[in-house]
Residue frames as qw, qx, qy, qz and C-alpha x, y, z in Angstrom:
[[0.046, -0.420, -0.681, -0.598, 105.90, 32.72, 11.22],
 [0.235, -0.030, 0.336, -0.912, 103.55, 35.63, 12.22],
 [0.108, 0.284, 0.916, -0.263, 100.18, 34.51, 13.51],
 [0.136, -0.448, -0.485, -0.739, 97.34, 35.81, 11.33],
 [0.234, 0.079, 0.531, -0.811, 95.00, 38.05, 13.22],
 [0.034, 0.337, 0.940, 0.024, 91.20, 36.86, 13.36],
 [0.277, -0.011, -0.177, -0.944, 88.73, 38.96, 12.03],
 [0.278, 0.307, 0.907, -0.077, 84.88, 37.84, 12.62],
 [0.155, -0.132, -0.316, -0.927, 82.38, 39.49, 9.67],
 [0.178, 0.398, 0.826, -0.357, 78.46, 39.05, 11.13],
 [0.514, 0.224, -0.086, -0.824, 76.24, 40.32, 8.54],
 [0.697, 0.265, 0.499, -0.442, 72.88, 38.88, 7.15],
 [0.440, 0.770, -0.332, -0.323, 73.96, 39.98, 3.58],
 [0.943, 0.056, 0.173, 0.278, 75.92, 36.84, 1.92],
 [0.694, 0.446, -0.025, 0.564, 77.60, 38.82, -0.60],
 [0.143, -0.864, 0.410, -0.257, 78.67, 41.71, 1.96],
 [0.591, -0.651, 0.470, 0.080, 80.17, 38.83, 3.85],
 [0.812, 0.495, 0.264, 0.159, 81.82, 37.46, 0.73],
 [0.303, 0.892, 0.048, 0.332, 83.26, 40.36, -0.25],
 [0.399, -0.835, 0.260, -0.277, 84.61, 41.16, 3.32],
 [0.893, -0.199, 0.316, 0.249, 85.85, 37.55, 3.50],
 [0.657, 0.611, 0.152, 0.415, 87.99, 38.00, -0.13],
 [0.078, -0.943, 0.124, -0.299, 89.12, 41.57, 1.00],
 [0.666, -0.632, 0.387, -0.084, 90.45, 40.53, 4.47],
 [0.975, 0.017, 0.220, 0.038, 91.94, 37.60, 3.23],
 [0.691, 0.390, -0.059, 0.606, 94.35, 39.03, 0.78],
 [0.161, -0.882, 0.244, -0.369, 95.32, 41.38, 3.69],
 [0.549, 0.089, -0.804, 0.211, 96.39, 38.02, 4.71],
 [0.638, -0.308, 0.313, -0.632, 93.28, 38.09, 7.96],
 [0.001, 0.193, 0.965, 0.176, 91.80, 35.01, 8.64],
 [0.347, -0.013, 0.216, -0.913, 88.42, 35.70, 8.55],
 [0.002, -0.368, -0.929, 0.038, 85.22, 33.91, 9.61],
 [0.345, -0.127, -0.139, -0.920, 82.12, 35.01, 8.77],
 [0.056, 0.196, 0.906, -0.372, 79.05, 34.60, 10.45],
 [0.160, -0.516, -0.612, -0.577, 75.06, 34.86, 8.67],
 [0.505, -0.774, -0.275, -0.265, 73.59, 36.14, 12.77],
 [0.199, -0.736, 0.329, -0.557, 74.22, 37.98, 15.67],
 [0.864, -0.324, 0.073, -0.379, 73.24, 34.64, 17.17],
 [0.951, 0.135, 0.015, 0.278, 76.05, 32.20, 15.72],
 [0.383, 0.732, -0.309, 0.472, 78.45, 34.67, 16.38],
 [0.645, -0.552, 0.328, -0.415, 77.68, 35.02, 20.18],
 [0.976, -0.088, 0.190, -0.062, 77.83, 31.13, 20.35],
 [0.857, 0.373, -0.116, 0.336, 80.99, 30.68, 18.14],
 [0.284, 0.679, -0.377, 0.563, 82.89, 33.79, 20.56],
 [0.843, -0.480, 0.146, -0.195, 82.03, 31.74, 23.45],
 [0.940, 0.045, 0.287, 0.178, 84.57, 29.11, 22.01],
 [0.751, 0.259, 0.207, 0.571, 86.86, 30.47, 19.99],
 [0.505, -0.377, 0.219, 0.745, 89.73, 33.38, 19.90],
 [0.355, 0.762, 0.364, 0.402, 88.84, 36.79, 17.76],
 [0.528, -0.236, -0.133, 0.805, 90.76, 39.67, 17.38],
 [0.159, 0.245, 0.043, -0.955, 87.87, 41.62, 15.86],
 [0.324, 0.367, 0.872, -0.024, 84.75, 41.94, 15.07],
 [0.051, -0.082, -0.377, -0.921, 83.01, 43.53, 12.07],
 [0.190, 0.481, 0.754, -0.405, 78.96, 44.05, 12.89],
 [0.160, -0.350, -0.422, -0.821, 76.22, 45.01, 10.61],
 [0.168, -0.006, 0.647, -0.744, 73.24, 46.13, 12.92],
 [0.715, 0.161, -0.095, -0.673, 69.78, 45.23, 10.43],
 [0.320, 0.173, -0.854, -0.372, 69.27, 41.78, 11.12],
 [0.731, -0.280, -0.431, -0.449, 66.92, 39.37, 11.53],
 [0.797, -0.441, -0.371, 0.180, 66.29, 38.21, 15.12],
 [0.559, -0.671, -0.035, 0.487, 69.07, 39.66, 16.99],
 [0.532, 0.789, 0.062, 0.302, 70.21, 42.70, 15.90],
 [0.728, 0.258, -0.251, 0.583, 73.33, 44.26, 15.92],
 [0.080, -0.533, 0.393, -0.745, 73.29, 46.95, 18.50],
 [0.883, -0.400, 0.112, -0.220, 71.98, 43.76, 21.21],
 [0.857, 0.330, -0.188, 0.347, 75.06, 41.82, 19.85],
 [0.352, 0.615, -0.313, 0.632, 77.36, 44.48, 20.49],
 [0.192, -0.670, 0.363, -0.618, 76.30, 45.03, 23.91],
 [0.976, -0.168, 0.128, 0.055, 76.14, 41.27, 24.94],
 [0.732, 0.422, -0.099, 0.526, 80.02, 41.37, 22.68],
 [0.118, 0.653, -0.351, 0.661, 81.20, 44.29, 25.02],
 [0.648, -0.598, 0.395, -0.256, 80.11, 42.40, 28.73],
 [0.968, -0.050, 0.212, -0.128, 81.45, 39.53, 27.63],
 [0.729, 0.297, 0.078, 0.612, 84.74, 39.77, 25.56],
 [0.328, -0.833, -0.017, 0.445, 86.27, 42.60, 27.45],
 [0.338, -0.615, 0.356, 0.617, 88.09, 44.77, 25.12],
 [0.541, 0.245, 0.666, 0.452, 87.47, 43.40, 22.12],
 [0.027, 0.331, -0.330, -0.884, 87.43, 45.63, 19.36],
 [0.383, 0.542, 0.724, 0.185, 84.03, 45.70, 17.14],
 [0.136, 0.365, 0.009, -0.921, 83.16, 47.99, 14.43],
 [0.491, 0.577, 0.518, -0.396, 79.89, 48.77, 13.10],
 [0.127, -0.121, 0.577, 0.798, 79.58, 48.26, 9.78],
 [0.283, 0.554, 0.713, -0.324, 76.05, 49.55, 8.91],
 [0.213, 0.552, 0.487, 0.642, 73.98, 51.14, 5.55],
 [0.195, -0.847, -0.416, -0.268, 72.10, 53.25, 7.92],
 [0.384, 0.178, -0.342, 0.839, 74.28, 56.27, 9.34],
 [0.318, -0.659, 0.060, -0.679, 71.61, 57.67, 11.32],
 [0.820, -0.552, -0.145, 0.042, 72.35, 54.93, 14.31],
 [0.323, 0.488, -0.291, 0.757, 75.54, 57.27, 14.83],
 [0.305, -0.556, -0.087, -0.769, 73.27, 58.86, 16.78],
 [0.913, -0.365, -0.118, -0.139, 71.90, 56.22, 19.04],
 [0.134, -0.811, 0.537, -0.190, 74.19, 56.09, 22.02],
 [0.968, -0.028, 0.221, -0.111, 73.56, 52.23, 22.37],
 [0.945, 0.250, 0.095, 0.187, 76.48, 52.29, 19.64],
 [0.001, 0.920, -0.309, 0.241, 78.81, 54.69, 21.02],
 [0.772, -0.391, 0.501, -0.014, 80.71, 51.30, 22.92],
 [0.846, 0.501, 0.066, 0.173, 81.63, 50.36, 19.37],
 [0.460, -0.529, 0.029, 0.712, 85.19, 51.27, 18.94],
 [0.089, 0.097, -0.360, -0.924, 84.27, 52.62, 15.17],
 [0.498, 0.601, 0.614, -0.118, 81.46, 52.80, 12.80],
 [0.062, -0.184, 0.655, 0.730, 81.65, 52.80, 9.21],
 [0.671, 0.450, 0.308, -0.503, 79.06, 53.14, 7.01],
 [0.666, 0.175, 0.605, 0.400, 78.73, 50.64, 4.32],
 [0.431, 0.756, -0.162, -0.465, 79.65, 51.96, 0.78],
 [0.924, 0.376, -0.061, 0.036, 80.60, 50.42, -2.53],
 [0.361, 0.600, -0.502, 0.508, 84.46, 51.73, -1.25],
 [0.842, -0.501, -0.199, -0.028, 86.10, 49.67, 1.63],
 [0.617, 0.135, -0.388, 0.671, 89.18, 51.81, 2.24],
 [0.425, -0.592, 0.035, -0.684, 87.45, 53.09, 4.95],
 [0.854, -0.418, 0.100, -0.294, 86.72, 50.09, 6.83],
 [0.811, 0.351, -0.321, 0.341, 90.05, 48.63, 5.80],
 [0.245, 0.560, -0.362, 0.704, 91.79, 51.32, 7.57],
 [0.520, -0.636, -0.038, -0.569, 89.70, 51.40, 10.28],
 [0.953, -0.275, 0.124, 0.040, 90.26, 47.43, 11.33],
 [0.660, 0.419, -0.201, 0.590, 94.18, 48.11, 10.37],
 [0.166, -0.555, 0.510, -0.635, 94.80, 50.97, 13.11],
 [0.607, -0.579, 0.263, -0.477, 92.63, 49.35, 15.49],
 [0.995, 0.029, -0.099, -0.018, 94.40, 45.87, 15.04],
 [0.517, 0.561, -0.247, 0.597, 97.78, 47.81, 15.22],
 [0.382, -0.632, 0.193, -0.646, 96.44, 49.19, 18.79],
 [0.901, -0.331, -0.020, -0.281, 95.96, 46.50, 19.94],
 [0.471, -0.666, 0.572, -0.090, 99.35, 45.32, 19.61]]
């Protein structure tokens, strides 16, 4: 039996992470989802992810601190930004991501995205 890969979703948004959970799921992911940047940190201390989906507008810690606390700390790990606001393209802070997707009501974007890069990995 193949070992589901582990997807973590970290947005503020319930239903985005809802959605994302549902989605993943019948890709057959597991996926955990997490409501802060904060309980994510703390939960990838402890526990085995094979990606990580990141929105960057939230409360308290936001998601381009995350990411760069998620890149000294979990070497390698794939994370992609998954953010309404495409102007933090720009902002080099999130150039360490391995993608960024901008949210839209259509997730065969980000599908694909976490599909290659989960395939890269091996």
């Amino acid at each position: 039996m193949e070992i589901k890969k582990r997807l973590l979703v970290v947005d503020d948004e319930e239903n985005i992470r809802e959605l994302l959970k549902l989605e993943f799921t019948d890709l057959d992911y597991e996926v955990i989802v997490m409501e802060s940047a904060f309980n994510a940190l703390n939960y990838l201390k402890d526990h085995q992810i094979d990606l990580v989906i990141l929105d960057i507008k939230m409360p308290g810690m936001d998601g381009i601190e995350a990411l760069e606390k998620i890149i000294s700390t979990q070497r390698g790990m794939p994370v992609v930004i998954h953010s309404a606001y495409s102007h933090y393209k720009e902002n080099y802070l999130t150039w360490s991501a391995a993608a960024y997707v901008v949210k839209s009501g259509e997730l065969e974007e980000l599908i694909n995205t976490v599909e290659t890069l989960i395939r890269e990995q091996g």
